[in-house]
Structures are given as C-alpha cells and as structure tokens.
MMTF fields as JSON, N, C-alpha, C and O atoms, coordinates in Angstrom:
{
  "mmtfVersion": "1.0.0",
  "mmtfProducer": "UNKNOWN",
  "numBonds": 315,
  "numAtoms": 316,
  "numGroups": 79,
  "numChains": 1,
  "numModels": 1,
  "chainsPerModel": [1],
  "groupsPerChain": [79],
  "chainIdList": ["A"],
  "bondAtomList": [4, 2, 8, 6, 12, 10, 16, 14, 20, 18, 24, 22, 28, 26, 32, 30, 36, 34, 40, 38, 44, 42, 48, 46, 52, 50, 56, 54, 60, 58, 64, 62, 68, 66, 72, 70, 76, 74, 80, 78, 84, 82, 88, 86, 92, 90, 96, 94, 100, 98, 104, 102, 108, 106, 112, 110, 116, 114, 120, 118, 124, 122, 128, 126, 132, 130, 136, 134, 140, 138, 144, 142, 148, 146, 152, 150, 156, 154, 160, 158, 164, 162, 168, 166, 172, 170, 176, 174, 180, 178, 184, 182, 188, 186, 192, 190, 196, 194, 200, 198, 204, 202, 208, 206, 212, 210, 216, 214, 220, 218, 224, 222, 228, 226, 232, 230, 236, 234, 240, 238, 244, 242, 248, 246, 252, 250, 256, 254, 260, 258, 264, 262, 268, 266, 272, 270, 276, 274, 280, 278, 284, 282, 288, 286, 292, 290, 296, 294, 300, 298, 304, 302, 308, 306, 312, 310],
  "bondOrderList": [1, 1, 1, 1, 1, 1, 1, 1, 1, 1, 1, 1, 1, 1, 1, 1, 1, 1, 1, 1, 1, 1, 1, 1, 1, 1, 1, 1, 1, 1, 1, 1, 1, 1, 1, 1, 1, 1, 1, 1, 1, 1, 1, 1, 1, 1, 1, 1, 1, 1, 1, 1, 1, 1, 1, 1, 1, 1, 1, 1, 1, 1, 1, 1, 1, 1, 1, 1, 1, 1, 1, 1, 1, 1, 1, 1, 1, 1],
  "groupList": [{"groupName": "UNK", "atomNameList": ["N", "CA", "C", "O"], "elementList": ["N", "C", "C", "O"], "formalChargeList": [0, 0, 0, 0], "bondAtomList": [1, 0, 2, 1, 3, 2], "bondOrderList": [1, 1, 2], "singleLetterCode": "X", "chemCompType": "L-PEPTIDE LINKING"}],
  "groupTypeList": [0, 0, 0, 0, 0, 0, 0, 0, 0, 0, 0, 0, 0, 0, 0, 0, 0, 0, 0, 0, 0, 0, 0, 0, 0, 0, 0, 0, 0, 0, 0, 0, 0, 0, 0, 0, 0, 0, 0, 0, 0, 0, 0, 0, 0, 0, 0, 0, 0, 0, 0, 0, 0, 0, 0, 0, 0, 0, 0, 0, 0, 0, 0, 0, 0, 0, 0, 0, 0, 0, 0, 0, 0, 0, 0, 0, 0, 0, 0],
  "groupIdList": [1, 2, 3, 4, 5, 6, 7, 8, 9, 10, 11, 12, 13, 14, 15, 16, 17, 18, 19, 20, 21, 22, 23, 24, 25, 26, 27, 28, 29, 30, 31, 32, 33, 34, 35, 36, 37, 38, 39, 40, 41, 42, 43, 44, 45, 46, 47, 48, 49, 50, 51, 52, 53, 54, 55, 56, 57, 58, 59, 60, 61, 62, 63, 64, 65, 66, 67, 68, 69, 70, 71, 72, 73, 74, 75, 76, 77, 78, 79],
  "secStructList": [7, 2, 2, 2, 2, 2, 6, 6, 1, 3, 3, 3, 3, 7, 7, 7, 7, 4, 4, 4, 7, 7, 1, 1, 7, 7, 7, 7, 7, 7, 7, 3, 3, 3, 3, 6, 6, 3, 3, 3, 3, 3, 7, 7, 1, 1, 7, 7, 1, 7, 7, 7, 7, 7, 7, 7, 7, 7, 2, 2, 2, 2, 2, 2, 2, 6, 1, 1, 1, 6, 6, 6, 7, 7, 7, 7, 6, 6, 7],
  "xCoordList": [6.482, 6.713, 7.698, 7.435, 8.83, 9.529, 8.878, 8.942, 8.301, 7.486, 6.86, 6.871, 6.334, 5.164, 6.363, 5.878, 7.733, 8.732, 9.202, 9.486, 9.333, 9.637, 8.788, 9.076, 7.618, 6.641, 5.917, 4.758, 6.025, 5.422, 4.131, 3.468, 3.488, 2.021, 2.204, 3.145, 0.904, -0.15, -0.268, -0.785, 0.117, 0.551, -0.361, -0.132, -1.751, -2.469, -2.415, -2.98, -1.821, -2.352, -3.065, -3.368, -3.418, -4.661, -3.945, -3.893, -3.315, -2.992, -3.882, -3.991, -4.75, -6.002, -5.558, -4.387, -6.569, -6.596, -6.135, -6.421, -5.416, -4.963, -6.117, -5.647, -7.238, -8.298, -8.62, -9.576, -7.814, -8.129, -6.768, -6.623, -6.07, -4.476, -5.174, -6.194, -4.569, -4.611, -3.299, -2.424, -3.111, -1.662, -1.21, -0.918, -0.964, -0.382, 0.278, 1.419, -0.766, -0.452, -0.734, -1.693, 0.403, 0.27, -0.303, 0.535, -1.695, -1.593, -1.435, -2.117, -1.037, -0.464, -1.632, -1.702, -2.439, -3.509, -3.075, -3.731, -2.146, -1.264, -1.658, -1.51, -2.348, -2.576, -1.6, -0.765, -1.587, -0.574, -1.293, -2.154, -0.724, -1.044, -0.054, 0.134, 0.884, 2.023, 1.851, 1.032, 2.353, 2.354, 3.677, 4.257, 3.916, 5.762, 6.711, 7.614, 6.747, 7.889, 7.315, 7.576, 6.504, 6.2, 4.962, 3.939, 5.219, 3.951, 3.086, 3.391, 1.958, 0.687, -0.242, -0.763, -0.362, -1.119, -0.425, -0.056, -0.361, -0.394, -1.021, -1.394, -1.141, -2.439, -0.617, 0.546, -1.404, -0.323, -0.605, -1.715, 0.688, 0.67, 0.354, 0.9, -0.449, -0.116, -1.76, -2.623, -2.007, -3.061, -4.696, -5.406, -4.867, -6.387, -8.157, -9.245, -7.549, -8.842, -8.757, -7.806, -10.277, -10.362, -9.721, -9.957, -8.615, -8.475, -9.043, -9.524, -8.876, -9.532, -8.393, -8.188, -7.823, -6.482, -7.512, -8.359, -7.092, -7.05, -6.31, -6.001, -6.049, -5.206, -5.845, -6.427, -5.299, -5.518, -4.607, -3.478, -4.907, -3.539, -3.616, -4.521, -2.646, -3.046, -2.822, -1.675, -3.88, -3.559, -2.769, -2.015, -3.115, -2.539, -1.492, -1.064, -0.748, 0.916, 1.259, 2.131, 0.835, 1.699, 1.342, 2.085, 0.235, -0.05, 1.092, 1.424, 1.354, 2.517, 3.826, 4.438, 4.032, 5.389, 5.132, 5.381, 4.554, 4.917, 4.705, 5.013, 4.223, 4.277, 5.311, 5.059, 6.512, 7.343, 9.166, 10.385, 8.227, 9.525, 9.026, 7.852, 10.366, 9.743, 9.071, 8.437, 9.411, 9.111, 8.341, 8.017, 7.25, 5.776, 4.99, 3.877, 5.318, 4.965, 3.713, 3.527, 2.634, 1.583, 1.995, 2.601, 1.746, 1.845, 0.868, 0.241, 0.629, -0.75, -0.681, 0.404, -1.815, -1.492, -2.4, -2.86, -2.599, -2.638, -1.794, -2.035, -0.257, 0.83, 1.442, 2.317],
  "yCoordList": [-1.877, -0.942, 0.138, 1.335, -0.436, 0.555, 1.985, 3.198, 1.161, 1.676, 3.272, 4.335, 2.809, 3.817, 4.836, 5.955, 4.784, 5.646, 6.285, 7.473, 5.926, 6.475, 7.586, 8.761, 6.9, 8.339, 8.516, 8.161, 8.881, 9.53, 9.503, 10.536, 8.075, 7.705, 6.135, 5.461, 6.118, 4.654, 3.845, 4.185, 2.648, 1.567, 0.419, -0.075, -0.115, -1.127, -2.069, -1.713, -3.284, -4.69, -5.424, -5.909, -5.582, -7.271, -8.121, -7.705, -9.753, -10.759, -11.724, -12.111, -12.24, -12.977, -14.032, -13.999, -15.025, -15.723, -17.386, -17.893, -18.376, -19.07, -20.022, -20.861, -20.087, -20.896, -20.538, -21.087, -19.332, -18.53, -19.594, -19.59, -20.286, -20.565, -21.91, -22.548, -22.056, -23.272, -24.213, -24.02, -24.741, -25.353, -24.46, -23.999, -23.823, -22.281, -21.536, -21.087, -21.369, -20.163, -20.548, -21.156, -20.0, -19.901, -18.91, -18.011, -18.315, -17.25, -16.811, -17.674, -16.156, -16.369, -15.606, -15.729, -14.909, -14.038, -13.125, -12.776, -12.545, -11.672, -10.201, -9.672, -9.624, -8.438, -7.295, -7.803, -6.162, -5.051, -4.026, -3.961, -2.987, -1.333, -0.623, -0.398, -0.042, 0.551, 2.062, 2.513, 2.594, 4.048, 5.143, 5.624, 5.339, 6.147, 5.439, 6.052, 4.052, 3.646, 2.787, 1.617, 3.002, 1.677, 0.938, 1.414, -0.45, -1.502, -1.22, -1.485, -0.623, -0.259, -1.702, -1.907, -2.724, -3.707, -4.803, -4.611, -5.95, -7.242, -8.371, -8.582, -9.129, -10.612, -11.524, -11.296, -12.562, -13.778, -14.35, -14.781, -14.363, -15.249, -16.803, -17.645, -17.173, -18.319, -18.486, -19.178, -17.978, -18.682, -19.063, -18.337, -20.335, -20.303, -20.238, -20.627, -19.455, -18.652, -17.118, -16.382, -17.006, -15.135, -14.426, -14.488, -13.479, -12.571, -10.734, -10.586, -9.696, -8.541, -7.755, -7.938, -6.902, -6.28, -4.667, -4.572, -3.488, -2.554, -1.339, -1.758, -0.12, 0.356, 2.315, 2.812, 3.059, 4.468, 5.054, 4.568, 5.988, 6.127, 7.943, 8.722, 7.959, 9.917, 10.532, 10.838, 10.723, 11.424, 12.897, 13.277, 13.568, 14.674, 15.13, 16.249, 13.855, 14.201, 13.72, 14.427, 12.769, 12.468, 13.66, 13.602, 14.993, 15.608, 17.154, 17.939, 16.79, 17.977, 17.718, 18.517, 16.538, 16.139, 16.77, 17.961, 15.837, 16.19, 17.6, 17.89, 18.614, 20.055, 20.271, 21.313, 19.733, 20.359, 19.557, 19.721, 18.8, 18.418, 18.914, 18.871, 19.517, 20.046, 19.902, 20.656, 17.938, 17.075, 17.083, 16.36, 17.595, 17.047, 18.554, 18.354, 19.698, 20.661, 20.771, 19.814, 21.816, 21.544, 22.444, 23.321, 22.529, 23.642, 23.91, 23.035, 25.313, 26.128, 25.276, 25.198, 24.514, 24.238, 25.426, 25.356, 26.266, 27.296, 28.506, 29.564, 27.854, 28.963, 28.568, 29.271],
  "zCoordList": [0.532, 1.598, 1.143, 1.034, 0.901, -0.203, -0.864, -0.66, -1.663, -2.43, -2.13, -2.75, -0.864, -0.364, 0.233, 0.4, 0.589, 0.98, -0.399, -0.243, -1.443, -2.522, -3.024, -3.249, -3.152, -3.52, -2.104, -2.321, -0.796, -0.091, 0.022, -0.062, 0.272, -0.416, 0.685, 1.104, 0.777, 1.072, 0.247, -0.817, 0.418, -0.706, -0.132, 0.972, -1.194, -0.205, -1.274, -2.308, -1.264, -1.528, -1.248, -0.157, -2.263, -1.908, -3.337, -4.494, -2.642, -3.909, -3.465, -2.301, -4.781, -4.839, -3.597, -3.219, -2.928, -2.521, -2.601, -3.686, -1.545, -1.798, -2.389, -3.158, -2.253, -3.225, -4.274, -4.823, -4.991, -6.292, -7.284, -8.507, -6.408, -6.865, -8.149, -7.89, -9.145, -10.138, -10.431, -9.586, -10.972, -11.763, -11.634, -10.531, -12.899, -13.458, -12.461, -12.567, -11.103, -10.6, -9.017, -8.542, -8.374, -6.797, -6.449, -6.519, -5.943, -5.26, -3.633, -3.08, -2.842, -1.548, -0.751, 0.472, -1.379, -0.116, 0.461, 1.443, 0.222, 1.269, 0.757, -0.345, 2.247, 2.3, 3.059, 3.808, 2.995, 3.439, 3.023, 2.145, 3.957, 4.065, 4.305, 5.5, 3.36, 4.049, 3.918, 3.116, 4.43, 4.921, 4.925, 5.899, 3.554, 3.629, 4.157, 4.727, 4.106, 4.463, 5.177, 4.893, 6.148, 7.298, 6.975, 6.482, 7.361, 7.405, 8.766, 9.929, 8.266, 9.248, 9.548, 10.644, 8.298, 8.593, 7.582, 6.423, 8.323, 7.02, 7.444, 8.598, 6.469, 6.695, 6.788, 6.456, 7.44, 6.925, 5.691, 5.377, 4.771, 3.729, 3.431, 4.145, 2.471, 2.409, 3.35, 2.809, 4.401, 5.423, 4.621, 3.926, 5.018, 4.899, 5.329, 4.904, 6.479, 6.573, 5.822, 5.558, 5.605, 5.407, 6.255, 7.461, 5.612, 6.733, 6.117, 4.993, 6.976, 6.608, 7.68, 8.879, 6.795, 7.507, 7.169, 6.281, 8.217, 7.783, 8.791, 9.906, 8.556, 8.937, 8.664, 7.701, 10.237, 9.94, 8.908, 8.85, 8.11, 6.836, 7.529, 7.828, 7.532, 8.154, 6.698, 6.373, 5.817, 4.577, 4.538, 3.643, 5.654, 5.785, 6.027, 5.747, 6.848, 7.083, 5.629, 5.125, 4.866, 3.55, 2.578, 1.599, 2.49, 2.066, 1.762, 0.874, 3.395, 4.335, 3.434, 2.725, 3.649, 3.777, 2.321, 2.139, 1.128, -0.602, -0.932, -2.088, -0.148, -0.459, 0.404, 1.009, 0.819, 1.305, 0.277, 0.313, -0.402, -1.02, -2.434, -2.799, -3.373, -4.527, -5.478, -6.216, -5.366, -6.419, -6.445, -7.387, -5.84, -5.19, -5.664, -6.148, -5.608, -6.018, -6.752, -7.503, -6.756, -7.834, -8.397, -7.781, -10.08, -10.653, -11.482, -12.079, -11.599, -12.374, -13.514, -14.091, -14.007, -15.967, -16.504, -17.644, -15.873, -17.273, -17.499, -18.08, -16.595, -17.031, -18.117, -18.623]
}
C-alpha cells in the first residue's frame, strides 16, 4: 500500500494460493488493490476458499496528480 503512495500508481497483488504451499514454502493467497496510498480491495489471508477481489482504479486522477508533480514529468527524447 505504501508502495502505491510512493510512486502515485495502482499496486495489485496476487500471492499464489494456500494449496500452491509445500514444505519449503507457505503461501498465504492474499490478494490487494491499492490505489496511491489506500487499500481499495483485499482477500483474507491464509483463507481456503477461492476468493476474486477487484476494485475501480480511477487512472486519471493518478495521471493528474504525476503531471503535476515534477518527478513525474514527460520529457521529449528527441531533445
């Protein structure tokens, strides 16, 4: 979630499923959709039924926002 506040962007996970898990490896199933900072959707971890999370992402306000911060700027590559 972080994440998606740092760079001004939609951050979607999918971690394999808890019947994907072996010895080796726990996997938890845990899905998320975050959105500049906020969690729009998440699965419960750990659960074993299928779940199917999804979420509106407004591409256009995160579009706004990064042409208004500099970092985000496009620049000509053939200057």
């Amino acid at each position: 979630m972080n994440r998606s506040a740092r760079c001004m962007a939609a951050y979607v996970y999918a971690s394999a499923g808890v019947h994907e898990s072996t010895m080796d490896m726990v996997f938890s199933g845990h899905l998320m959709i975050a959105e500049n900072g906020s969690m729009l959707a998440e699965s419960r971890p750990f659960s074993r039924e299928t779940e199917i999370v999804y979420a509106d992402v407004d591409v256009e306000r995160l579009n706004m926002q990064r042409l208004s911060e500099g970092s985000f700027q496009d620049f000509d590559s053939r200057s």
